[in-house]
C-alpha positions in Angstrom: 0.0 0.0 0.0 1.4 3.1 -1.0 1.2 6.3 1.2 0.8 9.6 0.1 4.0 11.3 1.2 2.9 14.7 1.1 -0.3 13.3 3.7 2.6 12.6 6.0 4.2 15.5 5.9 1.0 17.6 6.5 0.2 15.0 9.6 3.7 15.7 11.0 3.1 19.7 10.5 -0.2 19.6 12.2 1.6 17.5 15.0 4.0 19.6 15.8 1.7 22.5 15.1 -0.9 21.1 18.3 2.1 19.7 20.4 3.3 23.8 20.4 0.4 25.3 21.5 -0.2 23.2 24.2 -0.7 24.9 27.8 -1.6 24.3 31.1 -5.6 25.0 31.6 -4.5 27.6 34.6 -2.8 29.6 31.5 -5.6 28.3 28.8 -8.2 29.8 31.0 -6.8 33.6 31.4 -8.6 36.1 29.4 -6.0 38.1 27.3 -8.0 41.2 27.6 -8.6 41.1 31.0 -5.6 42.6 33.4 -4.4 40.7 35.8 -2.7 43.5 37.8 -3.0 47.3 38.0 -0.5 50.2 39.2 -1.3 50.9 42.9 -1.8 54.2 41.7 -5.1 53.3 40.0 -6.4 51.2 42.6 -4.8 54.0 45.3 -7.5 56.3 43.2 -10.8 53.7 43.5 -10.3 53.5 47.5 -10.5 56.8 47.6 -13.7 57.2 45.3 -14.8 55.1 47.4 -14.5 56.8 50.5 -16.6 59.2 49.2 -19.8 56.9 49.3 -18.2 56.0 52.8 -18.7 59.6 54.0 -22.5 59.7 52.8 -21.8 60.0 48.3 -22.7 63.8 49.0 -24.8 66.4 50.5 -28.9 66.4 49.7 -29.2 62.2 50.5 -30.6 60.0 52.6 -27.9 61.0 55.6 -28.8 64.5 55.5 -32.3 63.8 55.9 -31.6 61.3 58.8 -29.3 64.2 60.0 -32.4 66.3 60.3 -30.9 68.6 57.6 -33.2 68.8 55.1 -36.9 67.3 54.8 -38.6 64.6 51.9 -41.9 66.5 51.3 -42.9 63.9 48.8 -43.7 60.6 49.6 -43.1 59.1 46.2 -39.7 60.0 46.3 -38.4 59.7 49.6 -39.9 59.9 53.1 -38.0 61.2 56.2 -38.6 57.8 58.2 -36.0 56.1 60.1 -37.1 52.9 59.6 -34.3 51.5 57.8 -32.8 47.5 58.1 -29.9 46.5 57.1 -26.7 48.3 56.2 -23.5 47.4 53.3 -20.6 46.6 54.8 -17.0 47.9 53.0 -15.0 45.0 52.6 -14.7 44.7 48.9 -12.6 48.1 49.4 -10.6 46.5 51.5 -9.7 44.0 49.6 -8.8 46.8 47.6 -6.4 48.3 49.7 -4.8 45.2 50.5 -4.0 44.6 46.4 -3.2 48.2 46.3 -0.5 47.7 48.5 0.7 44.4 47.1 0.4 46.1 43.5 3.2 48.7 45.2 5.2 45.7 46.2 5.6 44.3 43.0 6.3 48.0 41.5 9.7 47.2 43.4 8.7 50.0 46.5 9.9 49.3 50.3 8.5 47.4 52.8 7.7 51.3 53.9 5.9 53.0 51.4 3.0 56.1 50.6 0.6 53.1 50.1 1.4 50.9 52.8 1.0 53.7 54.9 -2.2 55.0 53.7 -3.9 51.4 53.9 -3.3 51.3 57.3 -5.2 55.0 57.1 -8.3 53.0 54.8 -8.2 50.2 57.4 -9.1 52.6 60.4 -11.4 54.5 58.2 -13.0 51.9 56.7 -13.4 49.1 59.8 -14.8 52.4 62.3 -17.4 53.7 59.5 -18.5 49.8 59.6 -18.3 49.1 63.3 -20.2 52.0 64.9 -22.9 51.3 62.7 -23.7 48.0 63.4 -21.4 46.5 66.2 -18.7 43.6 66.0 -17.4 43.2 63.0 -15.0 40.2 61.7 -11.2 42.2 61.4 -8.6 39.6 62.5 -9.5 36.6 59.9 -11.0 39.0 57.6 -10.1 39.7 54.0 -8.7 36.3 53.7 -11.2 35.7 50.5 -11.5 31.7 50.1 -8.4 30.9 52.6 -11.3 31.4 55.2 -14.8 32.3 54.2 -16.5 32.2 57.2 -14.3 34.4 59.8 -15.2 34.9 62.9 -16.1 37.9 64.7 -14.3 40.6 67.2 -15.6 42.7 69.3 -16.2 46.0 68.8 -14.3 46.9 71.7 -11.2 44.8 69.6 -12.1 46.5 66.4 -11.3 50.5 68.3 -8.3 49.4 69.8 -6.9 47.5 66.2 -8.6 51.1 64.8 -6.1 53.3 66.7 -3.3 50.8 66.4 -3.5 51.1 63.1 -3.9 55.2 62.8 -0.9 55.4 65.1 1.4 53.1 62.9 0.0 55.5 60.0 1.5 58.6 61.3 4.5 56.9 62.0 4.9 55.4 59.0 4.3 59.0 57.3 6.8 60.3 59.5 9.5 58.7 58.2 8.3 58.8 54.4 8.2 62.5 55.0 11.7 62.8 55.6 13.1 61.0 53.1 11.4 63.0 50.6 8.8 60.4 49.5 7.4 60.9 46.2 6.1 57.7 44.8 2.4 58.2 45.9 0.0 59.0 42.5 -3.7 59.0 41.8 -4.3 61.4 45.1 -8.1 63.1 44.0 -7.8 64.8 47.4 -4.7 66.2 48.5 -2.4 66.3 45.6 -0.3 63.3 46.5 0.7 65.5 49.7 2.2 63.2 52.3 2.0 66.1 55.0 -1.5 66.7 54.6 -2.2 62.9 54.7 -0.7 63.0 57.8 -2.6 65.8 59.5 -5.6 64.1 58.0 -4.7 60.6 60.0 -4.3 62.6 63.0 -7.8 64.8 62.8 -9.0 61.7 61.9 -7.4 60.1 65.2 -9.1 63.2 67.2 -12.8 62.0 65.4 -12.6 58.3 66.8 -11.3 59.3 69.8 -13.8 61.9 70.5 -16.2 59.1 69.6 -15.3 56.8 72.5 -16.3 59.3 75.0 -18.3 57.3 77.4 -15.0 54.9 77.8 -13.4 57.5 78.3 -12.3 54.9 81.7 -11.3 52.3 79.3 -7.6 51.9 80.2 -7.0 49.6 77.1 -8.2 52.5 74.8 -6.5 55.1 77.5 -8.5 57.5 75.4 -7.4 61.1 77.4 -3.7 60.4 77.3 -4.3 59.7 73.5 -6.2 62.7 72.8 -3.8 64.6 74.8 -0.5 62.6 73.4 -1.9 64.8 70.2 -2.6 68.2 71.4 0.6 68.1 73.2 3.3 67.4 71.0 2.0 69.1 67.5 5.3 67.7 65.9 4.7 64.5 66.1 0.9 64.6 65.5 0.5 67.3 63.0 -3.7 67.7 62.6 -5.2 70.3 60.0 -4.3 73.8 60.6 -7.0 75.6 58.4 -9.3 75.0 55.8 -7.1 74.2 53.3 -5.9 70.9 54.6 -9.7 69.7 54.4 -10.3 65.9 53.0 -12.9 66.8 50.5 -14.2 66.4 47.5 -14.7 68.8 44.9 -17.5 69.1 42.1 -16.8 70.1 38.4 -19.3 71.0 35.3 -19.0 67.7 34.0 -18.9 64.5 35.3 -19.1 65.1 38.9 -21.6 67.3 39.5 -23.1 68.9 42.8 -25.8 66.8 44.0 -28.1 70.2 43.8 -27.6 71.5 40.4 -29.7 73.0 36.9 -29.9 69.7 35.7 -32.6 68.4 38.4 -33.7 71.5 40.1 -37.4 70.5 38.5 -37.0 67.0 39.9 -36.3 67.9 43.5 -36.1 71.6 44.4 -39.8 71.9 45.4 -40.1 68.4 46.9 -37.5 69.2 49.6 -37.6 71.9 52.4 -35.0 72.9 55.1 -35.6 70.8 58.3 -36.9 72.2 61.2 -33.5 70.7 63.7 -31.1 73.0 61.8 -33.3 75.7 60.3 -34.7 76.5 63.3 -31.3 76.2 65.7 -29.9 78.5 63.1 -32.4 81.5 63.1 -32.8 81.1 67.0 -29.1 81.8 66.8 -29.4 84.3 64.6 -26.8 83.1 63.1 -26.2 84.3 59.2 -25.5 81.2 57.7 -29.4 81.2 57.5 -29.3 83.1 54.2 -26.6 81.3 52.7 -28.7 78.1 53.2 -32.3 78.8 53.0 -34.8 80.8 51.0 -37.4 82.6 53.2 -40.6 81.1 52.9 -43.3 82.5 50.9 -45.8 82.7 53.2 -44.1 84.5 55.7 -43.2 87.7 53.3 -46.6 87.7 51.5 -47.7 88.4 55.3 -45.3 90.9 55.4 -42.2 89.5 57.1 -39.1 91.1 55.3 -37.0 88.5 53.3 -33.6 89.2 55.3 -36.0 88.7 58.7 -35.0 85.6 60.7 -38.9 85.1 61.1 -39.0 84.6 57.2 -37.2 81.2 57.5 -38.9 77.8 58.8 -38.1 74.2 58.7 -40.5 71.4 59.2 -40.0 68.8 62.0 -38.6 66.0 60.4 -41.3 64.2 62.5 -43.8 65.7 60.9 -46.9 63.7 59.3 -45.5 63.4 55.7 -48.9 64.4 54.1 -48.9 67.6 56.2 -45.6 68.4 55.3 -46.7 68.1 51.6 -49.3 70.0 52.3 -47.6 72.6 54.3 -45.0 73.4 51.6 -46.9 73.8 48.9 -48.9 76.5 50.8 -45.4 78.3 51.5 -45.0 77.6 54.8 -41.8 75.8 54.3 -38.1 77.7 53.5 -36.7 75.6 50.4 -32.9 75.1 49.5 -31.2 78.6 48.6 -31.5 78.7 44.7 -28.6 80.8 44.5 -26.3 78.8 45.8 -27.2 75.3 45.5 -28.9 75.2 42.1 -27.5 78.3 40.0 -24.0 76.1 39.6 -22.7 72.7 38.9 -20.4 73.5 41.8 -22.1 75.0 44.9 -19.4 73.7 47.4 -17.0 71.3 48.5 -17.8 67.9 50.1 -15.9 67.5 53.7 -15.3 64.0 54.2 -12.8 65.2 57.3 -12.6 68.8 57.8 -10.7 71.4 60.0 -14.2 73.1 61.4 -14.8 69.8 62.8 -11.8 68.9 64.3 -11.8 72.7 66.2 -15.1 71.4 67.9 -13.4 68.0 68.9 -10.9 69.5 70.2 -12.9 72.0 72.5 -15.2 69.2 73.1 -12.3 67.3 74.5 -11.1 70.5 76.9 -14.4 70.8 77.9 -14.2 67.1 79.1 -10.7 67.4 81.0 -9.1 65.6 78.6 -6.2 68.0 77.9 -5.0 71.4 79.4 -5.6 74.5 76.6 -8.7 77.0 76.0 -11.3 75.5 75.0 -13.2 78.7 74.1 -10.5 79.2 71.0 -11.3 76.4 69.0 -15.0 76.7 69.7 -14.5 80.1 67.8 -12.2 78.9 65.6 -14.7 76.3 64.8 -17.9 79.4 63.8 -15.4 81.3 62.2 -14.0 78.4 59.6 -17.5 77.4 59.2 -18.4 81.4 58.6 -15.9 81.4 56.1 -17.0 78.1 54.3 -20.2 80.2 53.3 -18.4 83.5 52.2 -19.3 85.4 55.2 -17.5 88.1 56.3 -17.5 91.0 58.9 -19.8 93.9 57.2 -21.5 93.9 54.1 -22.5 90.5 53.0 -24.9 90.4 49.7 -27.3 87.6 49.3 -29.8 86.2 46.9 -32.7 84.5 47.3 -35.1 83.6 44.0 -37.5 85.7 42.3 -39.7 83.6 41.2 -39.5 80.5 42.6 -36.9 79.3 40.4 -32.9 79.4 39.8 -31.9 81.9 37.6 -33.3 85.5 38.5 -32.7 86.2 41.8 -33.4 89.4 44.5 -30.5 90.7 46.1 -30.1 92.1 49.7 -27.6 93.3 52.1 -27.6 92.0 55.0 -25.0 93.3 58.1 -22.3 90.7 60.1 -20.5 90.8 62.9 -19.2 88.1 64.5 -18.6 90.2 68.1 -22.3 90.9 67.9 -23.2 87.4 67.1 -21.0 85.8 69.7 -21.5 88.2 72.7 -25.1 86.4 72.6 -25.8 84.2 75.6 -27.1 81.4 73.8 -23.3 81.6 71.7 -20.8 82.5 73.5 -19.0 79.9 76.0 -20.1 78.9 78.9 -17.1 77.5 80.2 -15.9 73.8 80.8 -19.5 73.0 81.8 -22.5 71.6 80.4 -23.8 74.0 79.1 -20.5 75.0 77.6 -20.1 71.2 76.0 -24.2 71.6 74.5 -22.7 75.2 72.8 -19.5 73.2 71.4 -22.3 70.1 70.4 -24.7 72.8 68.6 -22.3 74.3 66.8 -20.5 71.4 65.5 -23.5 70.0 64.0 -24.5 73.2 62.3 -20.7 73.3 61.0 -21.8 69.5 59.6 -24.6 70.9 57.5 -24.5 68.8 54.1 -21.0 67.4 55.0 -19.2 64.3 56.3 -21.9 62.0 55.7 -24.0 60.9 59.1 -21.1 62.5 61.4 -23.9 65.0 62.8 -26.4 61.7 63.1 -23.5 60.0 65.3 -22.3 62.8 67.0 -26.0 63.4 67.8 -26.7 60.0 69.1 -23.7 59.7 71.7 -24.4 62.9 72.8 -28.3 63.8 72.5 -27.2 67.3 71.1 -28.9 68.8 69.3 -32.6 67.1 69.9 -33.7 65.1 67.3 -37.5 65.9 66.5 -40.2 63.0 66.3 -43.3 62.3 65.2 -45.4 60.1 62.5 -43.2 60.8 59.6 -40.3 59.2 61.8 -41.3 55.6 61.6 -40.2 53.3 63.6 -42.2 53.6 66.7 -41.7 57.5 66.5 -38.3 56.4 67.6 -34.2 57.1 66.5 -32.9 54.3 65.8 -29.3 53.7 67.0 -28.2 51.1 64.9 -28.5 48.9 61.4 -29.0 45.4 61.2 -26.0 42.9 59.5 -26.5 42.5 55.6 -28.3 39.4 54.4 -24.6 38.0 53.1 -23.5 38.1 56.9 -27.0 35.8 57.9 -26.6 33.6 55.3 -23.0 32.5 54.4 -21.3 33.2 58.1 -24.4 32.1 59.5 -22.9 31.0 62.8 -20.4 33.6 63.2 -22.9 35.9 62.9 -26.0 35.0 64.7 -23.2 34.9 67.7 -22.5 38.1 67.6 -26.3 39.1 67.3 -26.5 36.7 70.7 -23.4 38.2 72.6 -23.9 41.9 72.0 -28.2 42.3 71.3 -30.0 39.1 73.1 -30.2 37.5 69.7 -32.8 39.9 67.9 -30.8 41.7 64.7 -32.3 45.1 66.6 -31.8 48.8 65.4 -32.9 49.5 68.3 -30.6 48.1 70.9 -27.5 49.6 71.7 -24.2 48.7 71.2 -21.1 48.9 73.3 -19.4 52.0 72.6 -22.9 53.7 73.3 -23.3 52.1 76.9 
């Protein structure tokens, strides 16, 4: 039998041919266009995104209404109730940060580097925004993806002290980056790839969760007033934000990151939300003249004759208020809306504090007040009205401001209204009382007003350790006309670390998943 030759040479081609592509399926199975890796840079600039949703994803949302802010007035939209379940959880991010920082590895960077640094930052940030709203969380074998799936829990107790470990090993981490003249960090949306201000951020940072902790204030594990005065003492080695220009914030453009409030959806929202009676109403008792910036007067109130630049020509509704009456009550006029000028007339309005200087002047006085360190508490509490004056273009004299003409956002009446912050704060309902009480509820009141459409649910927290100011209730507040103090685990936590979970639900809340029931760091 004869054999076609050239057939055997074509056989032996298509041998060799299918013997060299031969792989092993772990290679066979990688998608070519799908990266494997990515510069720490890029995923350096997603954690941060990120920590934008973290801090509430802007001012107008569901935080500033549980803030007591601002007020839902329709009830297909939104409603102002607080009858929320369950809450995400940020561990995706983390996972993040931990492949950020072994992306900077591979780059070739030190065991030391602007990333590793920073994720011990995230870690803090991330693990505190999660545990004090809803209680132990799983740290120690978390993020270990399928090496451990179902890790158990620590305590929230645990989580603070690994919290502050971690912000501490930051700043020292910093410290020494600093003074080599580190320059590898890239991606920085915030703070222009600035070590130094990412260092006073971790320390004002620091200041927040400490402040947070104040009834353990006993805790000698935490040893929370030699902490918070470690800081205030020795400024060199804990720098913390020494103006407004070291703020952690985010900033709006005309394009693709937009104020929340802006021309585009002024018919979709402007005249469905009014100011809320909890910070409206502490402002005009104040007379304070942030109240113009903010608010337009409300109709009804200068059709009877009240001038517009009158602090009896602005009212907020309870947030407790029956939601149909609140409709109701709005569309009559009763209601001061958003100020058109400077909310809706831009793309831009203002900056987004995530952590901000204003605040950290309140924490600090709050934390004299206490006894917690030795300094005046009185000059940061007017540091704190001054920085948040100045946030809103208010100056000593002659301020100008605009409310709308017609209802809308583009013609607009323009007054002149007179400021002066001596007159302001000789008022005995402003000026400090002293390391009292009293003098703590004046630091409390003006720190939340300083909040207003920032930081996320910071005034919400601050406000339920503290009870200052008081939140109002009602029928529109759901829940039993009652704050709730907590969120409930997410479903994932019930149903793939079922055991885990339900006992931490057992240890720290009887059992019952409760946003009701307190949690450690509030007893």
């Amino acid at each position: 039998m004869k054999v076609n030759k050239l057939f055997i040479v074509s056989l032996t081609a298509l041998g060799l041919t299918l013997s060299g592509c031969e792989k092993p399926f772990d290679e066979l199975e990688q998608d070519p266009n799908r990266p494997t890796s990515a510069p720490a840079s890029l995923v350096f600039n997603g954690v941060l995104n990120d920590m934008y949703g973290v801090a509430g994803g802007g001012a107008w949302n569901d935080a500033q209404r549980w803030d007591q802010f601002y007020a839902s007035n329709y009830n297909y939209y939104a409603t102002n109730d607080y009858a929320w379940t369950s809450t995400g959880l940020y561990y995706t991010t983390l996972k993040n940060v931990v492949k950020m920082e072994q992306e900077a590895k591979k780059a070739g960077l030190p065991d030391v580097n602007a990333y590793s640094a920073l994720g011990k930052f995230f870690r803090a940030y991330y693990f505190e925004n999660m545990t004090k709203r809803v209680g132990d969380l799983p740290l120690t074998d978390a993020l270990q993806g399928l090496d451990n799936p179902t890790p158990k829990y620590n305590t929230q107790k645990e989580v603070y002290v690994q919290v502050l470990k971690w912000l501490d090993d930051a700043n020292s981490d910093l410290t020494t980056l600093i003074a080599k003249s580190d320059n590898n960090l890239s991606g920085d949306i915030y703070l222009g790839n600035n070590l130094a201000k990412w260092q006073k951020t971790v320390n004002t940072f620091k200041l927040r969760v400490l402040v947070s902790l104040s009834k353990k204030e006993s805790d000698t594990d935490l040893n929370i007033k030699t902490r918070f005065a470690e800081v205030l003492a020795n400024p060199t080695k804990y720098p913390v934000m020494a103006s407004m220009d070291d703020n952690l914030q985010y900033i709006y453009n005309t394009s693709f990151n937009k104020y929340n409030r802006n021309p585009d959806n002024f018919g979709g929202n402007a005249t469905r939300e009014n100011m809320a009676a909890t910070y409206l109403g502490t402002l005009t008792s104040l007379k304070d003249p942030r109240t113009f910036v903010v608010a337009e007067p409300a109709t009804a109130q200068v059709a009877a004759g009240v001038k517009p630049t009158d602090f009896a020509a602005f009212v907020g509704a309870s947030s407790g208020e029956d939601l149909a009456t609140m409709s109701s009550n709005a569309n009559l006029g009763l209601y001061s809306f958003q100020n058109r000028k400077h909310y809706y007339s831009t793309y831009t309005a203002e900056p987004y504090i995530i952590i901000g200087y204003p605040e950290l002047q309140f924490t600090i006085a709050e934390g004299i007040n206490r006894g917690w360190a030795s300094g005046t508490a009185e000059d940061y509490y007017k540091k704190g009205i001054q920085a948040s004056w100045a946030f809103y273009g208010l100056t000593d004299g002659a301020n100008t401001v605009y409310f709308s003409a017609d209802g809308g956002y583009k013609v607009f009446n323009t007054y002149t209204v007179n400021v002066s912050f001596a007159d302001y704060y000789a008022q005995t309902a402003v000026k400090y009382s002293g390391n009292t009480t009293a003098g703590l509820n004046q630091v409390l009141v003006q720190k939340y007003l300083a909040f207003f459409q920032q930081s996320g649910m910071e005034a919400f927290y601050n406000q339920r350790r503290t009870g200052v100011p008081t939140f109002l209730l009602g029928p529109g507040t759901g829940n039993s006309q009652r704050i709730p103090v907590r969120w409930q685990y997410p479903s994932t936590e019930r149903s793939y670390n079922t055991s885990n979970n339900a006992a931490a639900v057992a240890s720290q809340y009887g059992g019952t998943d409760d946003i009701n029931a307190a949690m450690w760091v509030l007893k």
